[in-house]
N, C-alpha and C positions, 0 to 999 in steps of 0.2 A: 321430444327431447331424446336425445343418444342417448344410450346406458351408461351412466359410471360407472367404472371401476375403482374399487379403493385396492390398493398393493400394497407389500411392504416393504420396506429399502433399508436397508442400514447407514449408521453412519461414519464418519474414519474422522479418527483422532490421530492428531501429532502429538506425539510425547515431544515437549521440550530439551528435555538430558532423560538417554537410556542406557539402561545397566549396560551391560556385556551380555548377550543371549545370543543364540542362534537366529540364523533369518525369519524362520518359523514365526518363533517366538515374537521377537521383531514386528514382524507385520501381524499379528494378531491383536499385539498391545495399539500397533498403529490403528490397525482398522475395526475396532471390537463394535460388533452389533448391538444398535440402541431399537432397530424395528418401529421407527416412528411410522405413524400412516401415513399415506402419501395419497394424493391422486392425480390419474395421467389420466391427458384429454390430447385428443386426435388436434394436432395441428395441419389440414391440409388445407383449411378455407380459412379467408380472413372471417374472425370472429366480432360479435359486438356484447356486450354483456347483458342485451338481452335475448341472449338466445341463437340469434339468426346470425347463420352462415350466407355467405356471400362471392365466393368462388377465389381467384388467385387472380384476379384483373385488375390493372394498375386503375382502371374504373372505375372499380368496387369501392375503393377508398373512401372516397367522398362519400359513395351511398350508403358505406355501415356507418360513417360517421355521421349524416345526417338522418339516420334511422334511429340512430342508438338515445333511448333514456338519460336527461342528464341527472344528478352525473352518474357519469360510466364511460366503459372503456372500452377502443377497439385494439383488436391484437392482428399482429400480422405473420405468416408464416413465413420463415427462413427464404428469402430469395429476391431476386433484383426486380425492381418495378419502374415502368417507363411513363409516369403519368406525362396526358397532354396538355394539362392544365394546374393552375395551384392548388393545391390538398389545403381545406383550411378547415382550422379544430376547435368545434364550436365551441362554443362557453359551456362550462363542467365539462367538459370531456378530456380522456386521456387519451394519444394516442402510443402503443405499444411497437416498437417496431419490430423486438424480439430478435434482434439482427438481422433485419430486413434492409438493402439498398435502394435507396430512392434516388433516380439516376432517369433524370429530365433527356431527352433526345433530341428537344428544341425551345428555342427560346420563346418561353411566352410571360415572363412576369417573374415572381415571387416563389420560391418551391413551398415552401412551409408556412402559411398565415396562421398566427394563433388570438385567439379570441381570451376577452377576460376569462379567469380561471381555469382557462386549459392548460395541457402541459404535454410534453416530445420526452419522449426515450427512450433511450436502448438501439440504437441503428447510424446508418450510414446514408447522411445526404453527398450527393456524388456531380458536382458539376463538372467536370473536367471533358465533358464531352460537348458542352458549350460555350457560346462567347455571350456571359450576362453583363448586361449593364450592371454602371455599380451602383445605380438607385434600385435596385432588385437583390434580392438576397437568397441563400441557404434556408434561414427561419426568420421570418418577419414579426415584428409586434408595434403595435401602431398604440397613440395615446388611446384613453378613454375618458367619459366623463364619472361624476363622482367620488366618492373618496369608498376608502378602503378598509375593510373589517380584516382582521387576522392576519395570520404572519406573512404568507405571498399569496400571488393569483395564478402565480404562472410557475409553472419547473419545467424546465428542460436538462438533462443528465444523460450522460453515455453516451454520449454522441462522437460521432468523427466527421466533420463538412469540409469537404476538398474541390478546390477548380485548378485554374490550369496556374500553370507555375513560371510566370515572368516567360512568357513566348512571344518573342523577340522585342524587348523591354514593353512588353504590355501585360497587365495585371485586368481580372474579370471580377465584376462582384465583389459580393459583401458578405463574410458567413453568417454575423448576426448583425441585424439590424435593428434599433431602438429607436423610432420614427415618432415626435408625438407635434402633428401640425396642428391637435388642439385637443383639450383634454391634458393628463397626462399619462406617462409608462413607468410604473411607480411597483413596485414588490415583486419584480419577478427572479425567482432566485435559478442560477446557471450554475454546474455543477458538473464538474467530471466532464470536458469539450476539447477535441483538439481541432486545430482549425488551421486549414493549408490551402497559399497559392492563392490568397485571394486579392484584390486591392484593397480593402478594408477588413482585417479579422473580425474587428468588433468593432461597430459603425454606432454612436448613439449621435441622431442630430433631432435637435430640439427649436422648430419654428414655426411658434405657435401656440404649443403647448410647453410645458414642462416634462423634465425626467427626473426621478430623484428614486432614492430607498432601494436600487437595485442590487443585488450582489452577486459575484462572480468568484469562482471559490474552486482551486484544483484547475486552472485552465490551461492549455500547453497551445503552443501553434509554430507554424515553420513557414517560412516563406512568404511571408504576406508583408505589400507593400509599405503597409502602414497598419500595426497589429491593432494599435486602441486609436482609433480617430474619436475625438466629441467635439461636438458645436453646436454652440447656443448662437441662435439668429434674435438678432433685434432683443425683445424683452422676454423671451424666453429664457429660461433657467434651468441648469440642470446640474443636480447640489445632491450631496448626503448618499452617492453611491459608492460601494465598496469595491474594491478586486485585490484578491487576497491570497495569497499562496499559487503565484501563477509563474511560466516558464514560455519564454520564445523564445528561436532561433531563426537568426537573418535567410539564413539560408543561402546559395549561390545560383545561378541560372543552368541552363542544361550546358548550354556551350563552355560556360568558364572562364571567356579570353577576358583574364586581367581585371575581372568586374568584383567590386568589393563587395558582392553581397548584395540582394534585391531590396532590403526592408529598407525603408527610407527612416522612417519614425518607428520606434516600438511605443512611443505615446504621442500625438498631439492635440491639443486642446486648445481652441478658439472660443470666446463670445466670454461670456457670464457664468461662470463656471465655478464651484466653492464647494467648500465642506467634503469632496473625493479624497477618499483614502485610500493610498493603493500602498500593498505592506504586501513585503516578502516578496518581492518580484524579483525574477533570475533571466539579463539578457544574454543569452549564450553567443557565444561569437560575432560581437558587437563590438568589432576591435578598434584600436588607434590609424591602422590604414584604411579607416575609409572617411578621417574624415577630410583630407584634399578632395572629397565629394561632394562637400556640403551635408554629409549625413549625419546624424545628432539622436542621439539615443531619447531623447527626451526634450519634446517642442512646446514653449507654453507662451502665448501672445498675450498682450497686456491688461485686458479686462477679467483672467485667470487670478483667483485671488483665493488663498487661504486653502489652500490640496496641501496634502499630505504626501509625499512619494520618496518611495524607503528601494531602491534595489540597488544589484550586484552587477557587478562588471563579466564578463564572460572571459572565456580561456586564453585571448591572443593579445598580443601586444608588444613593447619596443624593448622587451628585456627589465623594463622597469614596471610597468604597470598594467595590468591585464585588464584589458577591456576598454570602453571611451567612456572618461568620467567626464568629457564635455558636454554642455545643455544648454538650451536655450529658456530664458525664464525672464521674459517681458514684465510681467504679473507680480503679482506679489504672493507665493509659494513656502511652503517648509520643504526644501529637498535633503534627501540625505543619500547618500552615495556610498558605498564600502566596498573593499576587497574582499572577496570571497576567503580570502586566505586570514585574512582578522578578520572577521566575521563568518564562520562558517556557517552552513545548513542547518540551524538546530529545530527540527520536525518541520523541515519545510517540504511540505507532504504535496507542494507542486508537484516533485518528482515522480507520488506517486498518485497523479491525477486519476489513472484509471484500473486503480490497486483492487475495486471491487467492480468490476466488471461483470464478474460472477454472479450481481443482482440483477444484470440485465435479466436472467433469466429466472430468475426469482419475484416477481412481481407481487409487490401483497399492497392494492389500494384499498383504503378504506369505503366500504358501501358500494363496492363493487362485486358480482360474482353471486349475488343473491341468488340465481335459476342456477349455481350450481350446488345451490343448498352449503355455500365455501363464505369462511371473512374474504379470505383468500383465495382468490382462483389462481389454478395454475394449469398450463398450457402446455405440457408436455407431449406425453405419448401413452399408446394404450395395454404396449406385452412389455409388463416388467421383467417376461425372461427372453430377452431379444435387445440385441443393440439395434438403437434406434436413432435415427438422423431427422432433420426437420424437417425433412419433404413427407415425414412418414411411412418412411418403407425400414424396414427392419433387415438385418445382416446376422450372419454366423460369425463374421471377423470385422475389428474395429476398422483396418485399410478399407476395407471394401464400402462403408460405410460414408468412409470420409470420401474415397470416390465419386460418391453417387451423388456427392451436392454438386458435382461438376463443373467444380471452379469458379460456384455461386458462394457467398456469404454464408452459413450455418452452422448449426451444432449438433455434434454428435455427444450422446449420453451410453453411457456402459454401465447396464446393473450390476452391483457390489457381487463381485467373484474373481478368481485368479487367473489371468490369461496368459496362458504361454505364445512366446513371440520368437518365432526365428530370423533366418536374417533377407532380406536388408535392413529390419527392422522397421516405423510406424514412420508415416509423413506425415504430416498434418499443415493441408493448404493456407494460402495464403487467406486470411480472413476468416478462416475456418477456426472453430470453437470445439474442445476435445472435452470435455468432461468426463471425467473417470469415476466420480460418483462413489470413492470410496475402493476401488479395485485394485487391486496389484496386480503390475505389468511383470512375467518374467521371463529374461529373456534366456534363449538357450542356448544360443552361443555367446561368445564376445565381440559387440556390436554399439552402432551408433541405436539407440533403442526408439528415443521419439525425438525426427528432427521435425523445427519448424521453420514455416515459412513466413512470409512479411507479413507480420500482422496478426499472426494464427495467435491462438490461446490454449495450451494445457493446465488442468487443476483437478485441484480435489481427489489426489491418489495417489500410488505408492508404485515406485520403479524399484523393483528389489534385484540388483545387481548380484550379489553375495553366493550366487553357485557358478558364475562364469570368472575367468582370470582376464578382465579389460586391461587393453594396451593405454599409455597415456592419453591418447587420443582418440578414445572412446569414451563414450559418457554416456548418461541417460536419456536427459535431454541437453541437444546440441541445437544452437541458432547461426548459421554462418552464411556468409557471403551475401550481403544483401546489398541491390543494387543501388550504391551512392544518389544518382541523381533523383531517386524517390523521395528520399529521406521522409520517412514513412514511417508509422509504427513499425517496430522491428516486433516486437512478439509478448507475449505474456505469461509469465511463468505464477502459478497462487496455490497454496495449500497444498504441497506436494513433499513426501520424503523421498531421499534417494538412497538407497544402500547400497554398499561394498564390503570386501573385506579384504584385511591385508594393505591397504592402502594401496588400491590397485584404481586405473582409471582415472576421471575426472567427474565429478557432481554434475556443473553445472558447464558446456564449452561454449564462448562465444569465439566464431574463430573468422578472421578475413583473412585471404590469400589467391583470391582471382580478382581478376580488374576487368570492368570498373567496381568495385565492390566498398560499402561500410557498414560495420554491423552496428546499429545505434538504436538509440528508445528503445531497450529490451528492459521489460519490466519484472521485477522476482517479488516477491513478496509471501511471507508465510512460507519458509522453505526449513527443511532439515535434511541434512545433507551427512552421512557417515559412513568412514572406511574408508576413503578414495586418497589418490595419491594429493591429488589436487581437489578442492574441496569447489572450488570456483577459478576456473581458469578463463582470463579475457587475454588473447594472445592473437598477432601479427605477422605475416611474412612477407618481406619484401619482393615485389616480383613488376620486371619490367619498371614501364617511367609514371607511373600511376602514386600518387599516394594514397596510401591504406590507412582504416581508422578504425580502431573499435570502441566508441565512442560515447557518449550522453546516453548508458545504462544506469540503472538505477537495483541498488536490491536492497532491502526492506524487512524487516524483521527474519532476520534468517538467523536459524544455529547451524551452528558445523562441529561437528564430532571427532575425531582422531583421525585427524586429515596430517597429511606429513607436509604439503602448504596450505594451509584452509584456505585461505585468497592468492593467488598468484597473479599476476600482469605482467605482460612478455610482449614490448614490442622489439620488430628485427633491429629498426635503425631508427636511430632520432636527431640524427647530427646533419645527414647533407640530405639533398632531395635526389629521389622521391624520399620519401618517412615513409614508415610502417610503424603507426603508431596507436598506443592503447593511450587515452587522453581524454578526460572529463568526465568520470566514472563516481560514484556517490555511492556510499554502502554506511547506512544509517541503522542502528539498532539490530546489532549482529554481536552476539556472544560466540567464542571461541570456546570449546575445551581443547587443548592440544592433549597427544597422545601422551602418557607418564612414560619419564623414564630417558627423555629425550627422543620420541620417535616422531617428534613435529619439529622442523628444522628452523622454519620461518613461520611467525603466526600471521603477516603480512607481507609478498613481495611484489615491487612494482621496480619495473627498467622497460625504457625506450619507450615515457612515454609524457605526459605533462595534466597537472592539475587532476588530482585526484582528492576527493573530500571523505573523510570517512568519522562521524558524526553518530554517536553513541554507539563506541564499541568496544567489548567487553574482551579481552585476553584472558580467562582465567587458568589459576595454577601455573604460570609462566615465571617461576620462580627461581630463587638463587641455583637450584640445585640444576636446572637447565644450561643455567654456565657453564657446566663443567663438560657439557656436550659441543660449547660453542654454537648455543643455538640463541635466536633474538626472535625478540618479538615482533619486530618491523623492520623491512630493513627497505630503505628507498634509493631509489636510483633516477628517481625522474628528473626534469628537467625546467623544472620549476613550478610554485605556485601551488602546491602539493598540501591538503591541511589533515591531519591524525588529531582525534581527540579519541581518545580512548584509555582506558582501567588494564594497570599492566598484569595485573594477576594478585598474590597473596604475599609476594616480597615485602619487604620494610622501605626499601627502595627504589625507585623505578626501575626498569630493565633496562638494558639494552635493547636502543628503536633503532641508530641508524648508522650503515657501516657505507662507506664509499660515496655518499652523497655528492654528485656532480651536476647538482641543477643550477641555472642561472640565479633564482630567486631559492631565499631560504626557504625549508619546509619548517611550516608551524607546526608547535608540539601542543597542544594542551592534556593533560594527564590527571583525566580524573582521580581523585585520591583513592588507595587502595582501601577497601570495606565498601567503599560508596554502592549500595545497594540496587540492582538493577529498575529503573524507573517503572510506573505506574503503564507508559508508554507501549511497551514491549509485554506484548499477547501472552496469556496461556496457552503455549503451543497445545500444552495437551488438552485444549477446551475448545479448536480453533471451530472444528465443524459440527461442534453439537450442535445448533440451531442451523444447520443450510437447508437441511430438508426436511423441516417440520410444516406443516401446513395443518393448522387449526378448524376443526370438522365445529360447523353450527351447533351450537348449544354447547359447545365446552369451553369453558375457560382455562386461563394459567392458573397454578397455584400460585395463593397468596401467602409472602412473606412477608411477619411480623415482629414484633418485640425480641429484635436481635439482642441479644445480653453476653456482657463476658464475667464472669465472677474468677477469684483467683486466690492464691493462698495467700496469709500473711503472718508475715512477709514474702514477696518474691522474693522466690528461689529458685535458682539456675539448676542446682540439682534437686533427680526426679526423686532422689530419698527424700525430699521436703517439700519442692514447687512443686504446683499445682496449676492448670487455665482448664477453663470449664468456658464452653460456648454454648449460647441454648436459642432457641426462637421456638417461636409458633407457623408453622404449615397448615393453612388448609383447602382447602380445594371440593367445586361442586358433585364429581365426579370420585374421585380417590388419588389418595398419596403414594408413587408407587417406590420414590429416592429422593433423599434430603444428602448434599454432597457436603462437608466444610472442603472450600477451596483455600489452604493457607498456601502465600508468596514467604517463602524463608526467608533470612539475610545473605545469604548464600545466594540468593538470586532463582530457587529450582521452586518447584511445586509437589506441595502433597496434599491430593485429591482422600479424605476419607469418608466413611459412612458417619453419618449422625444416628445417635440410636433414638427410638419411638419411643416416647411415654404415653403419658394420658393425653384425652381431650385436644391433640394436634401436635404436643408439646415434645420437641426434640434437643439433642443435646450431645457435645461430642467432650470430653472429660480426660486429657491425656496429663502423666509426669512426664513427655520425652518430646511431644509435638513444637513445643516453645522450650525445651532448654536452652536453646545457641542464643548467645546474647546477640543484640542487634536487634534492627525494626523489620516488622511484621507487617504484612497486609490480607487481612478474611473477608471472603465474602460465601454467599450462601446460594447453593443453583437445589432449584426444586425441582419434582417431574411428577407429572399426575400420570395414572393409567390411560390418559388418551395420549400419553408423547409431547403434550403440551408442557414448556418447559421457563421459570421464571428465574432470576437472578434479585439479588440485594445488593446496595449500595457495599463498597467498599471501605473496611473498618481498618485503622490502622493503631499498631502495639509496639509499645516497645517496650525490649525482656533487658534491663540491667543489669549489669553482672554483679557480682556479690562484692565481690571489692569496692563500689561505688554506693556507699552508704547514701547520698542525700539522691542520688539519681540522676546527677545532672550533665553526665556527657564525661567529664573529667576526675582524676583522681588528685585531688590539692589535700592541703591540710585540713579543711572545714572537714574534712572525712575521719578524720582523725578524733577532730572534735568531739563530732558524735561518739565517736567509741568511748573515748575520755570522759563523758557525760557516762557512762555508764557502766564504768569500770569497777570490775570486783562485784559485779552481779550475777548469778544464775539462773538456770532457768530449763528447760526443757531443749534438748538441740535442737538450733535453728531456730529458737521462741522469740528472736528476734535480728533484724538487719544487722546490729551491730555487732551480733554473734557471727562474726564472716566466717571461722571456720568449721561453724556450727558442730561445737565443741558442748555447749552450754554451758560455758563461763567466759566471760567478758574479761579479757588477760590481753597478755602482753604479746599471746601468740595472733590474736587478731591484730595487734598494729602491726607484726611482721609481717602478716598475710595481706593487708591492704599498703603496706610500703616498699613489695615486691612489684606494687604496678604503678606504684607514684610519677606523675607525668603523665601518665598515658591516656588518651582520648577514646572514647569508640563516640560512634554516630549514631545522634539523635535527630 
């Protein structure tokens, strides 16, 4: 057996809302060392988790996997593989691809067979360089006999399977296959898949056997003839599968001339077929001109009986209605159909199908990794003071690293430290995976800092702008110009802050302006973004006869700090062709602060462009006093189809959202009520990477969390000269307790992280007058950590702090409040000896019904 190494690594926190500091400061709060253990293992042979290495042969595959223990797992190192034959994953087994491409050279069958209770993840099946039949697939799963113990038998996740893309009206293949000729294909759960160019995206045919209890969940795909094909033959059946939170686009052909679009069906469904529910589906550009085609978004033939199908129309259409709400429905169906624009996104986490990507390389199976004495094995690298890439070879500088995968699929890792970067600044290839590991990027001039390429992925670290003066069109991380006819992952953005100062630069740029070019499926998620002029800039130029798009992005829990546009969207032209246009852009659970004082102009601007959704998002402090700057909260210019839900800040009133609106269709407003407390939904930025690189060493356990308790004064009281909350639990752990956190969510929507103090025998407890003063609701929960890094959390408790004017507690100040007082008028008592005493005065007068008749009417949120 190879020597272990155990190292140490830090880990990097995003503060959600940060003071005003220096960058220093800044990034230390960001990246503060927690020194979990870690351990890195040499990935340059395929591995099996017994032990044996197996060299880097597309060969090999098969033989770790029929060598390997079940269950257990084989893992594959970074790089493209040309098996001659089908790779099939016996029963218990996992296979890891670790972003590995599996990229067949000829046609012999089936790429991927899986056997009961196996499971695929983490990589890239690659058909695009054959012509496969479409009874042959990307990952096949055939019925079996027996019935089924436990939640699934099968997982497949993280995946991307691509063939060829409508070459010369012909479609290849099937990316997933659900085949059951006897027996049946019953709990296999599919998760996190995009899937392109195929003639079948998702193939389930049932003759013979049954299909049922499958789910499909986060699934996105482009171009494929027919994305959900099922058919039930003869008295086969196939009932009771889900597909849930899922996104296509039709897509168009390479050539273009006048063809509406390749996807014929985004569903059809033949034979005996019941009880499928498909909820939350988004068809993207599934418009009204195509269908003089005969094409129809949704095909169901007459022994179709009792489906459930709930989706969304896509961005084009006749001025009146976007998208083709035509369907065919023989059968007897519940369909439901909506506008994107009355019905917005709310958590349709489709968009962010491959938001945790970053677990590709986090692997933690159960019962695996035993010979590395790990719960958890993990498959890294072996010099934690060295950047390391997947092939194994170590670098002085992150470029040179990402070089060295040589324009093969991998990941580069950077140990937690400061690297200074000159210019041209970093690239990061296409397919290429950057992890920063917690490190700040700085650069030394003013520069594009880290562009990426189609497909690439940066995370997990800190680009601190704030000693250079960037021009507008400079940013940290830039994604531009990517070649339309791929229409391909565009890039991946996760757990990254960016900093400026001065409001210089832009966060985050997606930019087209060469032809053929669109920048699209660019994913953000977990971002903080502060100082820049433009805090997120997706922008267009018109050039030549080409139309330009920057298009079907997504960003996802993001905050933006004193940005002078926190969002901006800039296309050139939207009226004649060519367009240059920024169009079908989604930004869900993003809090704003604008700058005080009037230094943020616009908290959203969008022109020349169409259908933008923007679904839990927070403007705060955008208040009356900003009028007098002439500044707005939103201000739109698009050109129809356009939906804003969002909290305009701390007014009595809503703000001003929209000045010049010139779109065909109205833009929807929904306005969340102002107090409404940021949801459950939206992360602790400042908790986001405590758990990324923990890996739990044999024989140690989490701390256990118990007997959470709150005790409090009585009566509450808002003020700390009276109220009192007292939090207590019991910690304990087989090892030792090293930090017990209370994590309180304010009403305010921000986080305060404090210590809990030690008692006796486990028992802790955090006892503040000022922690819970603000009226409004609360939510605690509790993160432990033992001396091995091993780290637990508790269920989420939710409080609410009533203010002292609302004697009975109930939301509103009416007369029954009054009541109470009156009940007890002309009594005394100790100040504050009771609720009715509102101005805890201690006597019960006529000065407490002026103090609770100064807020009669008024509501706060419970």
């Amino acid at each position: 057996m190879k020597k272990i190494t155990i190292v140490l690594l830090g880990t990097f926190v995003i503060l959600g809302f940060l003071p005003t500091a220096s960058a220093g400061t800044v990034s230390e709060q960001l990246a503060g060392i927690e020194n979990p253990d870690m351990l890195f293992i040499s990935m340059t042979e395929i591995r099996n988790s017994d032990g044996e290495t197996f060299g880097t042969s597309a060969a090999n595959i098969q033989e770790a996997i029929d060598q390997c223990s079940t269950p257990g797992t084989v893992w594959l190192p970074s790089g493209t593989y040309n098996p001659s034959s089908t790779i099939t994953i016996n029963q218990g087994i996992t296979l890891d691809l670790c972003g590995a491409v599996i990229r067949p050279s000829s046609n012999y069958g089936n790429i991927i067979e899986m056997e009961k209770d196996s499971h695929l993840w983490n990589g890239f099946v690659d058909c695009s360089q054959i012509s496969m039949s479409d009874d042959y697939a990307a990952i096949y799963l055939s019925g079996f006999s027996g019935d089924v113990s436990g939640d699934t038998i099968q997982t497949i996740k993280n995946m991307r399977l691509d063939s060829k893309t409508n070459v010369h009206d012909n479609w290849y293949g099937t990316g997933v296959y659900l085949h059951a000729t006897s027996g049946s294909c019953q709990r296999a759960l599919f998760s996190k898949l995009f899937i392109h160019g195929f003639e079948f995206g998702i193939k389930m045919k049932a003759d013979g056997g049954n299909i049922k209890e499958n789910l499909f969940k986060y699934i996105g795909g482009h171009a494929n003839h027919y994305n959900i094909y099922i058919e039930a033959v003869g008295n086969s059946q196939i009932y009771d599968n889900m597909f849930d939170l899922t996104m296509w686009q039709s897509g168009f052909p390479e050539y273009w001339s006048g063809s509406p679009g390749v996807t014929e069906n985004n569903i059809r469904m033949h034979g005996n077929c019941y009880n499928n529910l498909f909820r939350e589906m988004l068809f993207w550009d599934y418009a009204r001109n195509m269908l003089p085609y005969g094409k129809m978004s949704v095909d169901l033939d007459a022994p179709t009986h009792d489906n459930y199908l709930e989706w969304f129309g896509g961005n084009e259409g006749d001025g009146q209605t976007p998208g083709n709400t035509q369907f065919y429905d023989y059968g007897t169906n519940n369909i439901k159909w909506m506008l994107p624009i009355y019905n917005p996104p709310s958590q349709r986490d489709s968009y962010e199908y491959l938001d945790d990507m970053q677990d590709a390389y986090h692997t933690t199976v159960e019962g695996s990794g035993t010979w590395l004495g790990l719960s958890s094995p993990y498959y890294l690298f072996t010099e934690p003071s060295q950047i390391i890439n997947s092939k194994g070879n170590t670098f002085s500088d992150i470029q040179s690293a990402l070089n060295n995968l040589g324009g093969q699929p991998g990941t580069v890792w950077v140990p937690k430290a400061t690297y200074l970067v000159s210019s041209p600044g970093i690239t990061v290839p296409a397919n290429t995976f950057l992890d920063l590991m917690g490190s700040t990027i700085v650069p030394q001039t003013a520069m594009n800092v880290i562009t990426l390429g189609q497909g690439a992925m940066v995370m997990n670290g800190i680009i601190d702008c704030s000693g250079v003066d960037l021009a507008d069109d400079q940013s940290p991380i830039r994604v531009a110009n990517i070649l339309h006819q791929s229409y391909k992952l565009g890039a991946i953005i996760d757990n990254m802050a960016l900093l400026s100062h001065e409001q210089r630069g832009t966060g985050m740029y997606l930019f087209a302006n060469q032809i053929p070019s669109s920048v699209c499926w660019v994913y953000s998620t977990r971002i903080y973004v502060d100082g820049f002029k433009y805090g997120i800039q997706l922008h267009t130029i018109q050039s030549g006869n080409w139309d330009l798009y920057v298009n079907g992005n997504a960003f996802r829990y993001i905050t933006i700090n004193d940005c002078e546009y926190p969002i901006y969207l800039l296309g050139y032209d939207y009226t004649n062709p060519p367009v240059a246009e920024v169009t079908g852009n989604i930004f869900t659970f993003v809090i704003i602060n604008p700058s005080p004082n009037g230094g943020t102009l616009r908290g959203f601007f969008t022109q020349g462009g169409a259908c933008q959704f923007t679904d839990k998002m927070w403007i705060l402090n955008y208040n009356d006093a900003m009028r007098a700057y002439g500044r707005k909260s939103i201000e739109d210019h698009t050109t129809g189809g356009t939906f804003f839900e969002w909290c305009g800040g701390t007014q009595s009133n809503p703000p001003d959202y929209i000045i010049d609106h010139i779109g065909n269709w109205d833009t929807r407003i929904k306005v969340i009520p102002d107090g409404t407390p940021i949801p459950d939904e939206m992360p602790d930025l400042s908790a986001t990477m405590t758990e990324d690189y923990y890996i739990q060493l044999s024989g140690y356990e989490s701390p256990q969390i118990s007997g959470v308790t709150r005790t409090t004064s009585d009566p509450l009281d808002t003020s700390p000269a009276y109220g009192w909350v007292n939090v207590s639990c019991t910690v304990t752990d087989n090892v030792g307790v090293s930090q017990v956190i209370l994590r309180i969510h304010t009403p305010s929507g921000s986080w305060n992280n404090v210590s809990m103090t030690a008692g006796g025998s486990g028992k802790y407890y955090y006892r503040s007058t000022t922690a819970f003063s603000i009226l409004g609701n609360y939510s605690y929960s509790i993160l432990a950590r033992d001396t091995s890094n091993n780290v637990a959390t508790s269920g989420a408790v939710l409080f609410s702090m009533p203010p002292n004017w609302d004697m009975n507690s109930d939301g509103v100040i009416t007369v029954l409040d009054f009541v109470l007082i009156s009940n007890h008028y002309g009594q005394s008592g100790a100040n504050g000896w009771i609720r009715e005493d509102a101005d805890n005065s201690g006597d019960i007068e006529v000065l407490d019904m002026v103090f609770v008749s100064s807020h009669f009417g008024e509501e706060w949120w419970v």
